[in-house]
C-alpha positions, 0 to 999 in steps of 0.5 A, a space after each residue: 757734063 756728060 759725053 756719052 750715049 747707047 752703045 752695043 753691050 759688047 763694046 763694054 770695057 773691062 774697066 767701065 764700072 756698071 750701074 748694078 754692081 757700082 751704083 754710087 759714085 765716088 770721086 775715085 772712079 774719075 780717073 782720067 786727067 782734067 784737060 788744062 785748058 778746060 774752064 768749064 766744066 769742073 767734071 765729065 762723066 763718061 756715062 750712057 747705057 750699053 745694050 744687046 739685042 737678044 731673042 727669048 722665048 720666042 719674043 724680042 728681048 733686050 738686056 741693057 744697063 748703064 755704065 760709067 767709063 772711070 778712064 773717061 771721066 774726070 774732076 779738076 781736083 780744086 772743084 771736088 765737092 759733094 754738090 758737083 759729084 751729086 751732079 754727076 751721079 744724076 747723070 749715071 742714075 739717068 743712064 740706068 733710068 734709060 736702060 730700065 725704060 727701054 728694057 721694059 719698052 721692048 718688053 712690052 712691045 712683045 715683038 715675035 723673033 719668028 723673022 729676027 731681021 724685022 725683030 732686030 730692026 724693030 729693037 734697032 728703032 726702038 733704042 734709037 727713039 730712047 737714045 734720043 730721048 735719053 740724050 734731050 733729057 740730059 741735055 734738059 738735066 743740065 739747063 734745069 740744075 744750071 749744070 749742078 750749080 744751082 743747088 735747089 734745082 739740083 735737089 729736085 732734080 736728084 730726088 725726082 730721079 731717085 723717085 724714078 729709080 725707086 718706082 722701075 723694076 731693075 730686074 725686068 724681064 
């Protein structure tokens, strides 16, 4: 299960974890307490993509990335296996998957910061399309892997993300 969204790369913590210093997920990193009246789900993870709006070369740029927040995530410990954190890794891989796509959607729109109050509004837009995007898809990731408890249809699900992964350019620019 999933909590969190875009937000500006400032309000980063020092300690989330970022997708291209810690891509792979362990158990570890879920350090908040699961709450104790919590029946489902097993796990949260705090995840979603930070981003800022920057000006390069004369054309409206974005650096954007996913995180994880380990404070914000937690596990019941009796639910802990391979299965449920291979769940929650796609979500983390979907947030970076999102970050990649808006980078480049940004990029590719070539938008002149010669007025940088329509560049910003222009970039502000665009993240909100990806935001809501990002945040359906999410929504559908857990309808079509049954919330991970579905094993087969969490198999695909993983390998067409990683597929999506393998095929963007991470250092888009």
């Amino acid at each position: 299960m999933l909590i969190a969204a875009g937000t500006a790369l400032d309000a980063q913590t020092q300690r989330d974890l970022t997708w291209p210093q810690h891509p792979t997920l362990t158990w570890d990193d879920f350090q908040a307490q699961p709450p104790k009246v919590a029946v489902y789900p097993s796990a949260l993870s705090d995840t979603g993509f930070k981003y800022q709006l920057l000006c390069r070369n004369g054309l409206l740029d974005i650096d954007s990335h996913a995180f994880f927040s380990p404070s914000g995530s937690w596990v019941k410990p009796s639910d802990k296996n391979a299965e449920l954190l291979k769940h929650e890794q796609g979500h983390y891989d979907m947030a970076e998957l999102y970050a990649r796509r808006l980078r480049r959607a940004i990029q590719d729109a070539k938008t002149s910061c010669d007025d940088k109050a329509k560049a910003n509004a222009a970039g502000e837009k665009m993240v909100g399309e990806f935001q809501t995007g990002w945040q359906n898809a999410e929504r559908k990731y857990e309808e079509d892997t049954g919330q991970g408890t579905d094993v087969a249809r969490q198999n695909d699900a993983s390998n067409r993300i990683a597929a999506d992964l393998a095929a963007s350019n991470p250092n888009q620019q």
